[in-house]
matplotlib code that plots the C-alpha trace (Angstrom):
import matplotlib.pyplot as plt

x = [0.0, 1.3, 0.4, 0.6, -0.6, -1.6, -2.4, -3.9, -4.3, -4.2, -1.2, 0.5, 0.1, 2.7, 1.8, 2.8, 6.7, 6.9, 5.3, 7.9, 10.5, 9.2, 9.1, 13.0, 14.3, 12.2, 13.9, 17.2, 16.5, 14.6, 17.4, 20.1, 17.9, 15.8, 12.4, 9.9, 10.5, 6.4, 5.1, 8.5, 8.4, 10.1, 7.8, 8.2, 5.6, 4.6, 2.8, 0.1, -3.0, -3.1, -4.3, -6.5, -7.4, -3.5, -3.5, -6.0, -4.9, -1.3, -2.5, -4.6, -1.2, 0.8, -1.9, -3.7, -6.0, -6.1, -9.2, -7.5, -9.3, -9.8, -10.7, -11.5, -12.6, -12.7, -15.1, -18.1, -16.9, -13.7, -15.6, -17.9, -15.4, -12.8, -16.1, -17.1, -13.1, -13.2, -16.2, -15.3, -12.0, -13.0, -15.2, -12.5, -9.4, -8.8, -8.1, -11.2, -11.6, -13.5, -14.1, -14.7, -15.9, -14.2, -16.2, -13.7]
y = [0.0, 3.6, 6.8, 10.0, 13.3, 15.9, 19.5, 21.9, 25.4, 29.1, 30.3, 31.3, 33.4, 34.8, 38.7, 37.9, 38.7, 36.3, 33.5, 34.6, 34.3, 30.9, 29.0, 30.0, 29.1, 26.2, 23.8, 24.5, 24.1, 20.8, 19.4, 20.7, 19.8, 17.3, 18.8, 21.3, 25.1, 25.6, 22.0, 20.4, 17.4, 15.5, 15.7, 18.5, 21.3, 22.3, 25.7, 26.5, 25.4, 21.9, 19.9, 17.7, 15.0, 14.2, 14.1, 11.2, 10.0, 9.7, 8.1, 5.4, 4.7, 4.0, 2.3, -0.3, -2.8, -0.7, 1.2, 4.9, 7.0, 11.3, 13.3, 16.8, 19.6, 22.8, 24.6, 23.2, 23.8, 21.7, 19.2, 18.3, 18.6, 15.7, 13.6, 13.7, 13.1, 9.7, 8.3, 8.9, 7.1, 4.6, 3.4, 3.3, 2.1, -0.8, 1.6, 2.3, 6.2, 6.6, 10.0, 11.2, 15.0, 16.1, 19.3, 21.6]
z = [0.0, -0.6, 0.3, -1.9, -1.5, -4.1, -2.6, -4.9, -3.4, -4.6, -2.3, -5.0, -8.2, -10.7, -10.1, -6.4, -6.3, -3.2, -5.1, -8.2, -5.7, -3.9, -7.0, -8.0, -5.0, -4.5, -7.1, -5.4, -1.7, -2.8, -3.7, -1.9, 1.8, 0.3, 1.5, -0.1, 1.0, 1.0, 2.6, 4.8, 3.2, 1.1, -1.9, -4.2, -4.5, -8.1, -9.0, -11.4, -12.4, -12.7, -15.5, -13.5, -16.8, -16.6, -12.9, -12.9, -16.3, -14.3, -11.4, -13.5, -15.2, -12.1, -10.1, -12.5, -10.9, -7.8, -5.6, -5.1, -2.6, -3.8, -1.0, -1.5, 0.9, -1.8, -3.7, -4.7, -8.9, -8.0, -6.3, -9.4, -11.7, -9.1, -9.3, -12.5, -13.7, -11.0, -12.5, -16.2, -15.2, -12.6, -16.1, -18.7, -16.7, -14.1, -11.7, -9.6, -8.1, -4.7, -4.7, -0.8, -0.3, 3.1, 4.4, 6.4]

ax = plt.figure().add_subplot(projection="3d")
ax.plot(x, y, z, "-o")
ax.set_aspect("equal")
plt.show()
């Protein structure tokens, strides 16, 4: 069994100089300490809009024949499209998406 974590949050934007500045140094610190700059950890943060079809179409790739479990606790617009992306995938792949809306 693993464990993998991806954050999507809008901390950061290019007009922001500190989140200009953040993402140059981030690369760098990664892998001179071996943890992120924004999270601690040892997984690398990535900025921008994600494409969320290639996240799940990633995740199906790597994880074949396996139940993965999507939790979400954002907008109500991110949580239909998360849903509607599990289903359409949980349907065409092996891998199965149980999509879990977390309510903060």
């Amino acid at each position: 069994m693993s464990l993998n974590f991806t954050i999507i949050a809008p901390a950061f934007t290019k007009k922001d100089t500190r989140s200009v500045f953040i993402a140059m140094i981030q690369p760098l610190y990664h892998s001179k300490k071996g943890s992120d700059i924004v999270s601690g950890t040892g997984v690398k943060s990535h900025f921008g809009k994600p494409n969320l079809q290639n996240m799940y179409k990633r995740v199906s790739l790597r994880h074949t024949n396996t139940r993965v479990g999507m939790f979400n606790c954002g907008p109500p617009a991110l949580m239909k499209k998360l849903r509607q992306l599990a289903l359409e995938f949980s349907q065409k792949t092996t891998t199965k998406f149980d999509f879990h809306q977390e309510y903060i």
